[in-house]
C-alpha positions as a printed Julia matrix, in Angstrom:
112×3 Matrix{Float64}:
 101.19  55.12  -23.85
 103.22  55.31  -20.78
  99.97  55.55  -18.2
  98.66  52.68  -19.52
 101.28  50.84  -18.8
 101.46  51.62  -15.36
 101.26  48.27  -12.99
 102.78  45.62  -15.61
 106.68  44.65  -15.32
 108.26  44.0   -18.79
 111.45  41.98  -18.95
 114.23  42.28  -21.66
 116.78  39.3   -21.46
 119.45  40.23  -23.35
 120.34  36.71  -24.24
 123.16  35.87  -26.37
 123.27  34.58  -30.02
 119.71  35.97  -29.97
 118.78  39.39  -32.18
 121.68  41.07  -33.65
 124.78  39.25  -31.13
 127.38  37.36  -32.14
 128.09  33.91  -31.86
 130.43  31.49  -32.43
 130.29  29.54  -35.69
 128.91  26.36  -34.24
 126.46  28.08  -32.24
 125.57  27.65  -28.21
 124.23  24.5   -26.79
 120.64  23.64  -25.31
 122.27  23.24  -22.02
 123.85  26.87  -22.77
 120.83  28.3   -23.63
 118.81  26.7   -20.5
 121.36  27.94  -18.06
 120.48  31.53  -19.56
 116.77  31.3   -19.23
 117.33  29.84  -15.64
 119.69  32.61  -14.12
 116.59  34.9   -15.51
 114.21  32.49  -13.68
 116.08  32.74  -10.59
 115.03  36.86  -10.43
 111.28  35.65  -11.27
 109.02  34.34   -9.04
 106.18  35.35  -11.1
 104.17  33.04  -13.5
 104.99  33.15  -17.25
 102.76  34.84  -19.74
 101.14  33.18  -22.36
 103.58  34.32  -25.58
 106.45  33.23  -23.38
 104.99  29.67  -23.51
 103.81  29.98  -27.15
 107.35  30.81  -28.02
 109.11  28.26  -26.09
 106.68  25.54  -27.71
 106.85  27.31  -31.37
 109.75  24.58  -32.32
 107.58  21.45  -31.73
 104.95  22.11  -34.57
 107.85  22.04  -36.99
 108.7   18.6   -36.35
 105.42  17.17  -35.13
 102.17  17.29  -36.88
  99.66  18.19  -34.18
  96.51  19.7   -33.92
  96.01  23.49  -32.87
  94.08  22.31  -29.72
  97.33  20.7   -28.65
  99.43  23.82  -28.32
  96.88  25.47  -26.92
  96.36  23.45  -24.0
 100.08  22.61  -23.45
 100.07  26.75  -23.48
  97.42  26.62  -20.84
  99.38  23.75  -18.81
 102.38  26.41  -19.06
 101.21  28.85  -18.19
 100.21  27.56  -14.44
 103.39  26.8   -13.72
 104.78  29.0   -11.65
 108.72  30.51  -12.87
 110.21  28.58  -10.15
 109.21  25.02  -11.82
 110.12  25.92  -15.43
 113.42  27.28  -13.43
 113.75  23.55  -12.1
 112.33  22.08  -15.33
 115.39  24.66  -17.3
 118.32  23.43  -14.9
 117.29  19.74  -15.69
 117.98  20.14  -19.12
 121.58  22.27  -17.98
 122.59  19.09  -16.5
 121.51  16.71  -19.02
 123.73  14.98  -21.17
 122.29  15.22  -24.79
 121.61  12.14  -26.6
 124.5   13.27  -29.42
 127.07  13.57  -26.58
 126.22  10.63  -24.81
 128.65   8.25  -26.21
 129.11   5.81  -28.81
 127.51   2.29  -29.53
 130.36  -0.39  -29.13
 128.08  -3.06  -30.46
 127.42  -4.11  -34.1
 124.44  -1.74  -35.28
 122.93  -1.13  -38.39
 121.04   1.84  -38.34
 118.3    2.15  -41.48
């Protein structure tokens, strides 16, 4: 199998909390997780591949009922981008403060 691999790079993060790693109880944060796959973008300079787009995307169908063309194009949108972009797009979210941590509302709400 070897020979026919010959001319493709493969990449292995070992990211943690992913696989068999531990983690702490509560888990990491999306700004944790970002700043992983960034410090991996920062050695790439090569586009992403198709499943690595599919994957990062397979969350949204869970949540959002969309059509199959939809992935597929925002797959195809992906996957033009070039690893230093999603490396920009990936340190945006680092620095982000998430809507949960963002404060609290000092005025009378009622939330339905």
């Amino acid at each position: 199998m070897a020979p026919l691999l010959a001319g493709f790079r493969f990449y292995a993060p070992d990211l943690r909390g992913q696989g068999g790693a531990g983690n702490p109880w509560d888990g990491y944060s999306l700004a944790e997780q970002a700043a992983d796959v960034s410090a991996i973008f920062q050695a790439l300079t090569d586009p992403v591949g198709v499943a690595w787009v599919r994957q990062s995307l397979s969350w949204f169908p869970l949540l959002h009922k969309v059509p199959a063309w939809f992935i597929d194009d925002r797959v195809d949108d992906g996957t033009r981008m070039p690893g230093h972009v999603w490396k920009s797009i990936l340190g945006g979210l680092c620095s982000a403060t998430p809507p949960t941590e963002s404060g609290t509302i000092d005025a009378s709400t009622l939330i339905l």
